[in-house]
Each structure stands twice: as structure tokens, then as C-alpha cells.
C-alpha positions in Angstrom: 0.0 0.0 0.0 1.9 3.2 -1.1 1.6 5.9 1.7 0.3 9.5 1.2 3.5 11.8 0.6 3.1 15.0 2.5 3.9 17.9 0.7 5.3 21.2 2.4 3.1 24.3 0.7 3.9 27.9 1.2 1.3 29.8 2.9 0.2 31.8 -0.4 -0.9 28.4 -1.6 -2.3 27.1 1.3 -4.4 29.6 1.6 -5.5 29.6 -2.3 -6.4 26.0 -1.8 -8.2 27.2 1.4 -10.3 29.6 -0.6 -10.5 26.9 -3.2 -12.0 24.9 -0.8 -14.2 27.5 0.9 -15.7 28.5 -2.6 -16.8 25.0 -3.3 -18.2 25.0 -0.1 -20.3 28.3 -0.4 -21.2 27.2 -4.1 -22.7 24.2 -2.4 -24.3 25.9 0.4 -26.1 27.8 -2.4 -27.2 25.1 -4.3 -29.2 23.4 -0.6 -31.0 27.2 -0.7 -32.1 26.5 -3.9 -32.9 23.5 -3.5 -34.6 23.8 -0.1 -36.7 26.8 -2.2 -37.8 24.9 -4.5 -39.0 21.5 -2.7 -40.7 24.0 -0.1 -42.2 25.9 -2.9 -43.9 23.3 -4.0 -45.3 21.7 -1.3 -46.5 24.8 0.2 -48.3 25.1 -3.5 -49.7 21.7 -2.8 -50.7 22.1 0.6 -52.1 25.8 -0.6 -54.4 24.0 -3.3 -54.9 21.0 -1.5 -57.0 23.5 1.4 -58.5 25.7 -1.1 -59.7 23.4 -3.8 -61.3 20.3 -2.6 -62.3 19.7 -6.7 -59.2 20.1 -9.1 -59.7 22.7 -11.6 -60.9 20.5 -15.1 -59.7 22.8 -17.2 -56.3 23.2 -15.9 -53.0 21.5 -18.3 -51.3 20.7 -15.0 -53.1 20.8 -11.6 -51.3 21.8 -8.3 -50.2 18.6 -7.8 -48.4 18.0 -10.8 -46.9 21.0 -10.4 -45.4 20.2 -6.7 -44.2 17.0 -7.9 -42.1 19.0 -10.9 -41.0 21.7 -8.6 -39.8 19.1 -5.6 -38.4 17.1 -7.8 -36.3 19.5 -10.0 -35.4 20.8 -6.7 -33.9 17.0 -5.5 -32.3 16.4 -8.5 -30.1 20.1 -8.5 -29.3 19.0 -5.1 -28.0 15.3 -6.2 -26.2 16.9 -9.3 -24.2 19.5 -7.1 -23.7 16.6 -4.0 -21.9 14.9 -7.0 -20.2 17.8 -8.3 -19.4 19.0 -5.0 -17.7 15.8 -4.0 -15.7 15.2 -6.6 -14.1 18.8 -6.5 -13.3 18.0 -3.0 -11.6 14.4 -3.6 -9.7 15.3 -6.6 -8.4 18.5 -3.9 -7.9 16.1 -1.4 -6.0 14.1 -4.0 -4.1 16.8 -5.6 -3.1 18.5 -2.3 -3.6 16.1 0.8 -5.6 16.3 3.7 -8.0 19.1 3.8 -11.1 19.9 6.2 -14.1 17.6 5.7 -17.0 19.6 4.1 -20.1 20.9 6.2 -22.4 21.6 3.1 -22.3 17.8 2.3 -24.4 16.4 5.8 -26.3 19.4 5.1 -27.5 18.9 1.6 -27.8 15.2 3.2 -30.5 16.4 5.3 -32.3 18.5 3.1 -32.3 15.9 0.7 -34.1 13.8 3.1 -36.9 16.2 4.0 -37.6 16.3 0.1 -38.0 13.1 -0.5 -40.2 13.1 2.6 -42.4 16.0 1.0 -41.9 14.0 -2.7 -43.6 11.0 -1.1 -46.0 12.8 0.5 -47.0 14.3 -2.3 -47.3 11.4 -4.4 -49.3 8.9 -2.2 -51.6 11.7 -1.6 -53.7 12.0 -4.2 
């Protein structure tokens, strides 16, 4: 098993891979907001139309419903393409550079993730 060789940095690039590091983090960070926006966005339309209407409109292309399901699950599927993104960026710096701090976005996302699934199945068995 070949060991990790530790490399000695200067502190001008240590800190460039901190910011590195920190940007990927905040990038991420932004992506949950969106994410979170968009799954609670369309729940609360659900939830909204699910109180007010107890017929669904005929007439309508797409009813509320339909439209909570789209809007959650756009809003899981940015979060599971940035998770990806996300942690891939930080193994191929972990690679590059050695050991650097593990990311707080990540168990985040994690758990925002689960609350939209939660609010996807919700939706769905609901009818």
C-alpha cells in the first residue's frame, strides 16, 4: 500500500487551496438554498391548493399537484447533481493537495435531501 507523501506548501498556496476549498463550499451551500426553495415551494403550492380546492380545476394543463411533484423534484435532482459535483471537486483537492477539512455543506445537503424526498412522497401517495 503506497503511503500519502506530505507535501510542504507555502502559505500563499495554502491559503489559495483554502479559498479553493471555501468557494466549493459556499457554491454548495447555495445550491441546498435553492434546493430547499424549491422543494418547499412546491409543497406549500400543494398544501395551498390541496386547502382551497377540494375539486381540481378540469380545465387546468397541469393541476397543483403535478406541479409540486415537478417543482420538488427539480429541486432534488439540482441538489444530487451538485452533492456529486461537490464531491468530486473536493476528492480530486484532497488528492491533488492532501488532507484538507471535511465539508459541512455535504451532511447538510444530506439532510435537506431527506426532507424532500419526505415532501416527494408525500405528495405522491396523496392523491
Amino acid at each position: 500500500m503506497a503511503s500519502a507523501v506530505r507535501i510542504e506548501l507555502d502559505p500563499g498556496t495554502r491559503l489559495a487551496i483554502e479559498r479553493t476549498r471555501l468557494a466549493s463550499e459556499r457554491t454548495m451551500m447555495a445550491w441546498v438554498r435553492t434546493a430547499t426553495s424549491l422543494i418547499s415551494f412546491g409543497f406549500t403550492i400543494y398544501k395551498f391548493f390541496q386547502i382551497e380546492l377540494r375539486t381540481p380545476p378540469v380545465h387546468a394543463i397541469i393541476g397543483p399537484r403535478g406541479f409540486a411533484i415537478i417543482m420538488i423534484s427539480i429541486g432534488l435532482l439540482g441538489l444530487l447533481l451538485a452533492g456529486v459535483q461537490h464531491h468530486s471537486s473536493l476528492k480530486l483537492m484532497k488528492a491533488e493537495f492532501g488532507d484538507i477539512p471535511r465539508s459541512v455543506a455535504g451532511p447538510v445537503a444530506t439532510v435537506v435531501a431527506l426532507l424532500g424526498v419526505l415532501a416527494l412522497i408525500t405528495v405522491v401517495l396523496r392523491a
